[in-house]
N, C-alpha and C positions, 0 to 999 in steps of 0.2 A: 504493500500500500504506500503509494507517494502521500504522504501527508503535505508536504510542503506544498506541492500542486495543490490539493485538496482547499489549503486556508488561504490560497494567493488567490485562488477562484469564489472563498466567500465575501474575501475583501473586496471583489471588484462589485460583486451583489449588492454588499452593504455601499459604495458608491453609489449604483444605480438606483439604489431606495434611495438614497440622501436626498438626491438631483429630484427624484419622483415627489418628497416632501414640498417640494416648492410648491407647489400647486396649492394643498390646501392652506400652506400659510400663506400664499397669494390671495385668497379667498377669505381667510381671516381677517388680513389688513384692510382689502376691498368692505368687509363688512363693518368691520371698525368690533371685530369681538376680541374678546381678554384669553382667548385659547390660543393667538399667534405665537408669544414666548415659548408658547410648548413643544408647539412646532419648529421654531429653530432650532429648538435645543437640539430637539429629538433628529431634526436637519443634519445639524452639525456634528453629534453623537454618531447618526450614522457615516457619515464620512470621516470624521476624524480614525475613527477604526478601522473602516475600509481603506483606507489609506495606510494602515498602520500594520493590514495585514497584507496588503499586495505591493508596500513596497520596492519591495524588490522580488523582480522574478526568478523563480527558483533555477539554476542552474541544468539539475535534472526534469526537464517538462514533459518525461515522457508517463503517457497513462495510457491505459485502457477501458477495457466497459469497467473493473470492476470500480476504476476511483473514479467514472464518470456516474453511476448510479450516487454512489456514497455523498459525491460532489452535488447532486441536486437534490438528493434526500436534506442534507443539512442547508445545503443554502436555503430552501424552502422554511425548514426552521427557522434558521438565523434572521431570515427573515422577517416571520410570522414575528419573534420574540419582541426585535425590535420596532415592526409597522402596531404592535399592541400597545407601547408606549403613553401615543397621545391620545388613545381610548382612557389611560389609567391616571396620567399624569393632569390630565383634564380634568377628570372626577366627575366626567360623564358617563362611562361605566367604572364605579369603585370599585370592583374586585379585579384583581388582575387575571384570575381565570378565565373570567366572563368577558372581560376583552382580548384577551388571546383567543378564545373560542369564538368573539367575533370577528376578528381579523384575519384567523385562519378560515373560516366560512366566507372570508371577501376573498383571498386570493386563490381558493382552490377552484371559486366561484360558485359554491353551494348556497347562498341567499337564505342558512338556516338563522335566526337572530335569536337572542335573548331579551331584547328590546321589547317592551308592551306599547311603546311609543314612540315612536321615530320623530313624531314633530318636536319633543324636546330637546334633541340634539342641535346644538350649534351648526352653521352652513360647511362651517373647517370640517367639522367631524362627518360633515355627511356627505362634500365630495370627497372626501378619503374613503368613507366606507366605499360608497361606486368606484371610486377609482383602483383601488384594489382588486375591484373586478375586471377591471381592464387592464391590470398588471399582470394578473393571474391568467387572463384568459388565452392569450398568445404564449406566454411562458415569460419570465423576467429573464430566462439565460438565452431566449430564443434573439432576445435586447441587447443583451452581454456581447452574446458571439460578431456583434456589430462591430465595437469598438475593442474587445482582449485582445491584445495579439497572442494567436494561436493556429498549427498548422486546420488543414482541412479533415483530417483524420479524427484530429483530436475534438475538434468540436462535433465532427458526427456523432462522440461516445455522449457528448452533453445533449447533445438533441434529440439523438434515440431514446436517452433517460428521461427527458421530458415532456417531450409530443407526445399526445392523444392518440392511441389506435394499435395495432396489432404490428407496424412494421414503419418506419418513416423512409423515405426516398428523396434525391436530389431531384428538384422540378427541373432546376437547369445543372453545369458540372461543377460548379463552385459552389458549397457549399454558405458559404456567407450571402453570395448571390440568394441563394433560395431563400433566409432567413432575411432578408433584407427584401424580398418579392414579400412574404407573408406578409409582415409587418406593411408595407405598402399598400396592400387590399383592405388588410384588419384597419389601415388609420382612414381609407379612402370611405369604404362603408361606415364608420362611426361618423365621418363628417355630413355624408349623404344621409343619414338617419337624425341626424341632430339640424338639418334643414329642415327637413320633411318635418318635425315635429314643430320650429318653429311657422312654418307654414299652418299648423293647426294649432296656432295662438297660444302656444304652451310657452310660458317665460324660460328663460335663456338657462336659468340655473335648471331647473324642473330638466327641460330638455337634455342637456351636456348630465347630467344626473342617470337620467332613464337609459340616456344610448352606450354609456358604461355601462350600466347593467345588462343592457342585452347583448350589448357587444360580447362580452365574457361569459355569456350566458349564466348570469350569478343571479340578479334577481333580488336585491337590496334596492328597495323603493326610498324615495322623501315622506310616504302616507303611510301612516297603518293599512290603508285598504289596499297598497299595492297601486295598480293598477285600474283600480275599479271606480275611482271620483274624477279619470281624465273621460274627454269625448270618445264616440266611436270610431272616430276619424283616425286619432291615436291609438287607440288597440287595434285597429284596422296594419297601422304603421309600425307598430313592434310587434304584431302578430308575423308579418312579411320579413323582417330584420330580424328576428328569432328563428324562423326559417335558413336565413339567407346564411346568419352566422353557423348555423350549424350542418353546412354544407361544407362536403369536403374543401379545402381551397383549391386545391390540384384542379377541380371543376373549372375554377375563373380562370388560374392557367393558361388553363387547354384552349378557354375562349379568347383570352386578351392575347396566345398564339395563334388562332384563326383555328385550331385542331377542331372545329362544331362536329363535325360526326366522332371524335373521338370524346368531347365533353359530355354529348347528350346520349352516348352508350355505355357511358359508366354504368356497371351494373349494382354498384352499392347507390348513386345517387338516385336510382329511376326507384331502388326500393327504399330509398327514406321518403322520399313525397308520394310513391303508392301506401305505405301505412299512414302517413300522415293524411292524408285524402279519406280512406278505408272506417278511421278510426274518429274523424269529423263526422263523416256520414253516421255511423251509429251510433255514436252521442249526439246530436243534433236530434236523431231518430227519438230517442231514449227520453232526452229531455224537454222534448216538447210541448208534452202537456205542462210541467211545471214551468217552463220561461213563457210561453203563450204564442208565440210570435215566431213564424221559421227564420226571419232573419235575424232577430237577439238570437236566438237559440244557435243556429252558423257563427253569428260571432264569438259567443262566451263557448262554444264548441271547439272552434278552430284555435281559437285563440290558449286555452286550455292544453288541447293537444300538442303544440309547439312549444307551449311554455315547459310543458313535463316532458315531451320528447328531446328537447332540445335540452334537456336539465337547467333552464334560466328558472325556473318557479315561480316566476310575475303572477298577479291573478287579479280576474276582474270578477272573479263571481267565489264566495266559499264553496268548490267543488266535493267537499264533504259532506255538504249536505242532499247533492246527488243521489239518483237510484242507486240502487247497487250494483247494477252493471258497469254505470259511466266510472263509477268507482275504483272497479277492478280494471277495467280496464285501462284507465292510466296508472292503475299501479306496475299493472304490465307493459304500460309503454317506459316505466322509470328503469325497468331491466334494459331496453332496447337501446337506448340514448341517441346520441346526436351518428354523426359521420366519423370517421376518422380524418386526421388532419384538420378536424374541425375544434371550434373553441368550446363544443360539449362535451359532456357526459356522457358515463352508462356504459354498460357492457360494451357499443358501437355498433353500429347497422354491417358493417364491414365482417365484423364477426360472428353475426347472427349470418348473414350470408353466406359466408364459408362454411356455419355449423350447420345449413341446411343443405350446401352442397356436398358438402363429408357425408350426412344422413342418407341422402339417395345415395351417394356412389358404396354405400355401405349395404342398404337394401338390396340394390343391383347385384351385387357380387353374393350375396345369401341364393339368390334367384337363379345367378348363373356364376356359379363360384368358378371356372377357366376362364373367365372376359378380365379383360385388362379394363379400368377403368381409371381415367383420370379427374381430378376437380379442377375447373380451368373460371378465372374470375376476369372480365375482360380481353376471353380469349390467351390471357393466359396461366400456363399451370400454375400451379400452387404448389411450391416449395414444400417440403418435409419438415424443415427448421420453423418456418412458418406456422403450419400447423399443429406441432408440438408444443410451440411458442403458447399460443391461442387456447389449448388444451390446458396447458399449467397455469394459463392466468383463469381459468374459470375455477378450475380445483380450488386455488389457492383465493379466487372470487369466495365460492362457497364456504368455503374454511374460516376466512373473516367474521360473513356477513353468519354464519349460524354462531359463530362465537360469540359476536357482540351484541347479538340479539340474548344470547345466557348471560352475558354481562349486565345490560342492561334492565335484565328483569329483577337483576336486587333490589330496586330502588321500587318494584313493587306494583309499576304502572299497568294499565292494560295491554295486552298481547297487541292489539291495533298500532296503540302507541309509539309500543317499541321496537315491532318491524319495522313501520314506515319510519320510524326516527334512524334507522339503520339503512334501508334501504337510501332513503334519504341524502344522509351520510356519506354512506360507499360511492353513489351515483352521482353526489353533487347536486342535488336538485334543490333544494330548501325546506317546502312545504313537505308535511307526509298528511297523516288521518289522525281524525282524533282530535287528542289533545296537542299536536302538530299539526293540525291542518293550517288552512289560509289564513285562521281568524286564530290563531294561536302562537308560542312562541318554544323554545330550550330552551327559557330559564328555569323552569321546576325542577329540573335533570339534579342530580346528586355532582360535587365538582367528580366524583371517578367519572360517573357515565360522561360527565359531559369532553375529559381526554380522553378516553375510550370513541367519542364521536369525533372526536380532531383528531385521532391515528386514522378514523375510517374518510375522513375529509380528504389527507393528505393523499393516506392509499388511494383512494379512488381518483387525483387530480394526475395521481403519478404511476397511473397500470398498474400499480399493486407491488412489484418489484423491487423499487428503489428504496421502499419502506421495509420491507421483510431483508434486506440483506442488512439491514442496519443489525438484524438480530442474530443472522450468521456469524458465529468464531471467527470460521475461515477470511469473513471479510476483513478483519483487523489484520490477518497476517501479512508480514513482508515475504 
């Protein structure tokens, strides 16, 4: 294990948080509120360190996957510790738990809160909570790899350790290039999402607020109701942008390369907006005698099924208090999540893909056990490593999420509860049922469950990996 790599790479993190603080101390002095000093501090705090640990670059720069998992597992900490700061230092949430659990809930982009009221937060503390969502949702070392100097190789181990999905790939042959394309789409849509909302007369902070949160697919509102006191016009508008974000990016790619017949035969994108369509219609179906109207019903529908597909958790309606079909079935869509390569959540559409084309070529071969059969996803095969890959993150999926669901039941709550408060969790979404649904919060939680739900926060932000080899022996060895 290079350690020295290891702490030059969390200093440069702890930079880009420092640089990132500016914001809501900007917004602080704009408001003329008494939480700014916090924010410097905490500004300066974080740079001063970061600086202090990537002074100099370590002579030995060589790593692999195992210090590039270890490498984003902790800077994600280091992170968390110190973005909770001016939650604590502010004494707008006093316990330090509770704001470490809310600040890991912003950058993994889960939108689970402990808050029973968000309008009592100062404007500093509230473009920080969203903007954490926008830090988190692209990855903050996705940021890094911008300005580190580091060969090409080596940033692939931090990037595989921290993209979303079953496998990542260079869009173009430079590395940096591709992570400099990302970021280009992720700022070009938050800007185009944050017009379209000031076109439907939403104030400037409300808007820049909202398209962090969907940008990142996290789901940290300025209202208690979420989503549900803006017009239609607006959930009309982050219904589409909770969509779009959680679209592969490789999709826009293909398009802003002219590749159309290769963008629009992706086979993972054609099946995230055939369930998203599939799963509109039958709630829309489902609730219709209760909302009264086919067209509220299509929106608090549609609008629902992107917010939990996409793991954002925005909500314009308490969908807890749904039939029980509508119910279940977004708790089913919280396993499915967003795309890969996308700023969502959840298992990933990519992987439900392959695990249904693994199924038939498995059926097939019981049927006619001599056929050769292969799984082929865009026409092309599917790797072995690949599939093995995808197979040990479900196991090790399952192994989590039945654990923490036993953990969580000390604290005595209902079985509802404390699935979806795991589910939740794992998937990044925020809301669950219950005494978690829309109209509910995580602060009753015991402080274990509630680090018990910040390992599952992280796990799930980070494929599961980065966080279990933190409890590997072997990972410490040299």
């Amino acid at each position: 294990m290079n350690y020295k790599c290891i702490t030059y790479i969390l200093g440069w993190i702890l930079k880009v948080e420092g640089v990132f603080l500016a914001l809501p101390l900007a917004v602080s002095l704009l408001y003329r509120e008494r939480t700014w000093p916090v924010f410097l501090a905490c500004a300066l705090l974080s740079l001063v360190l970061g600086t202090a640990l990537s002074f100099k670059r370590p002579e030995n720069f060589q790593f692999y996957a195992r210090e590039g998992y270890v490498g984003v597992a902790l800077g994600w900490i280091v992170m968390s510790l110190v973005g909770a700061l001016p939650f604590y230092f502010t004494g707008e949430i006093p316990s330090f738990t509770d704001s470490l659990f809310e600040i890991i809930s912003g950058f993994t982009t889960t939108g689970a809160s402990i808050l029973p009221r968000v309008e009592d937060l100062s404007n500093g503390i509230l473009i920080w909570r969203s903007f954490s969502h926008w830090i988190g949702g692209m990855g903050v070392l996705v940021f890094v790899l911008q300005i580190m100097p580091m060969t090409s190789g080596q940033t692939m181990h931090l990037m595989r350790a921290e993209s979303p999905g079953p496998s990542v790939s260079k869009l173009v042959p430079r590395i940096r290039t591709t992570a400099f394309f990302l970021y280009g789409i992720y700022v070009m849509l938050t800007v185009l999402e944050i017009i379209l909302l000031l076109l439907g007369r939403l104030p400037l902070f409300d808007a820049v607020c909202t398209a962090f949160g969907t940008a990142g697919t996290g789901g940290f509102g300025i209202r208690s109701d979420s989503i549900a006191g803006y017009s239609p016009y607006v959930q009309v508008v982050v219904t589409i942008f909770m969509m779009l974000f959680g679209t592969n990016f490789a999709f826009y790619y293909l398009i802003i390369a002219r590749k159309l017949k290769d963008a629009f035969c992706m086979e993972e994108v054609k099946l995230y907006f055939g369930i998203f369509a599939a799963a509109t219609l039958l709630i829309t179906i489902n609730i219709l005698s209760q909302i009264g109207n086919v067209g509220d019903s299509l929106r608090h529908a549609a609008f629902q099924v992107a917010s939990i597909m996409t793991t954002t958790g925005f909500a314009t309606a308490d969908f807890d208090k749904w039939p029980e079909f509508s119910r279940t079935l977004l708790v089913f869509l919280m396993f499915v999540g967003a795309c890969a390569g996308s700023t969502g959540g959840g298992i990933k559409v990519s992987r439900i893909l392959m695990y249904m084309k693994t199924i038939k070529k498995e059926l097939a071969i019981l049927i006619h056990p001599r056929s050769v059969k292969v799984v082929l996803i865009d026409g092309k095969k599917l790797d072995h490593p690949v599939v093995r890959a995808a197979n040990i993150f479900l196991i090790s999926y399952a192994g989590i999420l039945a654990l923490s669901i036993l953990l969580l039941s000390i604290d005595n709550f209902d079985f509802t509860t404390n699935v979806t408060a795991v589910i939740s969790a794992l998937n990044n979404i925020g809301p669950g049922l219950s005494l978690v649904g829309p109209s509910g919060n995580f602060a009753f939680f015991s402080g274990f469950s509630k680090y018990v739900l910040m390992f599952d926060m992280l796990a799930g932000r980070l494929e599961i990996f980065p966080m279990l080899l933190l409890f590997v022996p072997y990972t410490w060895k040299k």
